[in-house]
C-alpha positions, -999 to 999 in steps of 0.1 A, spaced: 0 0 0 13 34 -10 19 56 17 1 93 11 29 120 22 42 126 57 18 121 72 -1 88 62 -36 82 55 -49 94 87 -39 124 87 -54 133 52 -86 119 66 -83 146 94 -76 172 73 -102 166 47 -128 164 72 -116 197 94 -118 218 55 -156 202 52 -171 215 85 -201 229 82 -201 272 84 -223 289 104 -232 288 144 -227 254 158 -256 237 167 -264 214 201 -253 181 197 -287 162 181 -305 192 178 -320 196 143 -321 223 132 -354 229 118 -362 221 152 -353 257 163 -374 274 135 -408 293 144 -438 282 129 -467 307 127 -500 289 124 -534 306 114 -563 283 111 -589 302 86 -618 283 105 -609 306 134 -615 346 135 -588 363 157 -576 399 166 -561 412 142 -516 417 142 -515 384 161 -508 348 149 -532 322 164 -500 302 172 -464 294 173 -447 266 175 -410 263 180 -399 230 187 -422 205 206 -434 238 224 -463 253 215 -475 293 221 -514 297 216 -528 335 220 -559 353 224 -585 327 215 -619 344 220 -658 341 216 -654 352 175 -673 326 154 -659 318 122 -675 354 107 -658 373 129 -693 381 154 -691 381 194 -705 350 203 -729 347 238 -736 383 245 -726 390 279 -727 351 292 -699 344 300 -702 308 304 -711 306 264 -682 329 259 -659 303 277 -675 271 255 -664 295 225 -631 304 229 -625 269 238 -638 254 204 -614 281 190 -586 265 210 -590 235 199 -595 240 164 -562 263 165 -548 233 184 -562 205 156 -542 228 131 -512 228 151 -514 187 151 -519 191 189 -542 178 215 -557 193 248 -539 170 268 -509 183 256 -515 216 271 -494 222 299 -505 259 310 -535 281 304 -538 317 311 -580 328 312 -584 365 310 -620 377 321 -638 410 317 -647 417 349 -641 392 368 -659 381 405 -650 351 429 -680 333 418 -668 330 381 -640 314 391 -665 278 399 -677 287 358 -638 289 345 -631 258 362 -659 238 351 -656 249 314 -618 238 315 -629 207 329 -649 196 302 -625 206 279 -598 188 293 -592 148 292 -600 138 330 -571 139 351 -550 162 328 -555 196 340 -531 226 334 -515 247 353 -542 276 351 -532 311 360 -568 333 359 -568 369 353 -591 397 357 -592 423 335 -611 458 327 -613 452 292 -598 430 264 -591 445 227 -627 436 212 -655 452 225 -682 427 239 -654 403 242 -659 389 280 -628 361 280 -592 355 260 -575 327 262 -534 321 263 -517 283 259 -488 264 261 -486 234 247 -459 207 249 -465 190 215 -451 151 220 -450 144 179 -454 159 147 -486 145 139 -516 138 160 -515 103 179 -551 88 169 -545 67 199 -546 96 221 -579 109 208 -610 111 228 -622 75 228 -589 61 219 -571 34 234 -545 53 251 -566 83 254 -565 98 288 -591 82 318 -594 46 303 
């Protein structure tokens, strides 16, 4: 075997491969990159305020903001109950959540913003998060009283964060599926 200059075969290996590093910032070790990009997600089945994306995801974490009681044509929905407000704002969730290839049980913190807000709507807030929520999964909930929110008539927003654990929806983590939460 022919012997490649002074310094052998190994040390051309070395050198080719320290001229074909990558350029650029050095990533964590089994981080992918694409892992680190923001994606903006807007579901058109869901009216929001305006200047705002529905979502963003970066990673397996995902940043949901200002869902409210707009149905799909951009009209308050439930007047000034705020229990029908609540049921609305959570369909939006979830929809913006479906889009996102997310589930409720992978929410991991909710932030409720009310218009107004007494002692006795806190039992209401509860309840409607409840329902929303697989049994035994609830989030940490921080809830927030507020004079008014950006939308007039608007009596609740609604902040997540979700921990997404794939990049597509586990059916078997659906309501009624075989590993979904409570069965």
């Amino acid at each position: 075997m022919r012997r490649c200059g002074r310094f052998g075969w190994a040390g051309l290996a070395v050198l080719l491969a320290a001229g074909c590093a990558p350029a650029g910032p050095r990533m964590r070790q089994g981080t992918p990159a694409d892992l680190m990009d923001a994606e903006h997600i807007n579901t058109p089945s869901v009216q929001s305020l305006d200047g705002f994306s529905q979502a963003v995801r970066v990673g397996s974490t995902l940043y949901v903001s200002d869902q409210v009681a707009l149905d799909s044509a951009g009209a308050v929905v439930g007047g000034d109950d705020l229990r029908l407000q609540l049921e609305q704002a959570l369909r939006n969730l979830g929809a913006v959540l479906t889009a996102s290839r997310a589930l409720p049980a992978d929410i991991v913190q909710m932030t409720v913003y009310v218009v107004g807000y007494q002692p006795a709507d806190y039992a209401m807030v509860r309840d409607a998060i409840t329902a929303f929520m697989p049994a035994g999964h609830p989030p940490a909930l921080t809830l927030v009283g507020v004079s008014a929110l950006p939308a007039a008539g608007l009596k609740v927003a609604i902040d997540a964060v979700a921990h997404v654990r794939g990049q597509f929806i586990d059916r078997d983590r659906l309501p009624g599926g075989p590993l979904s939460p409570g069965r």
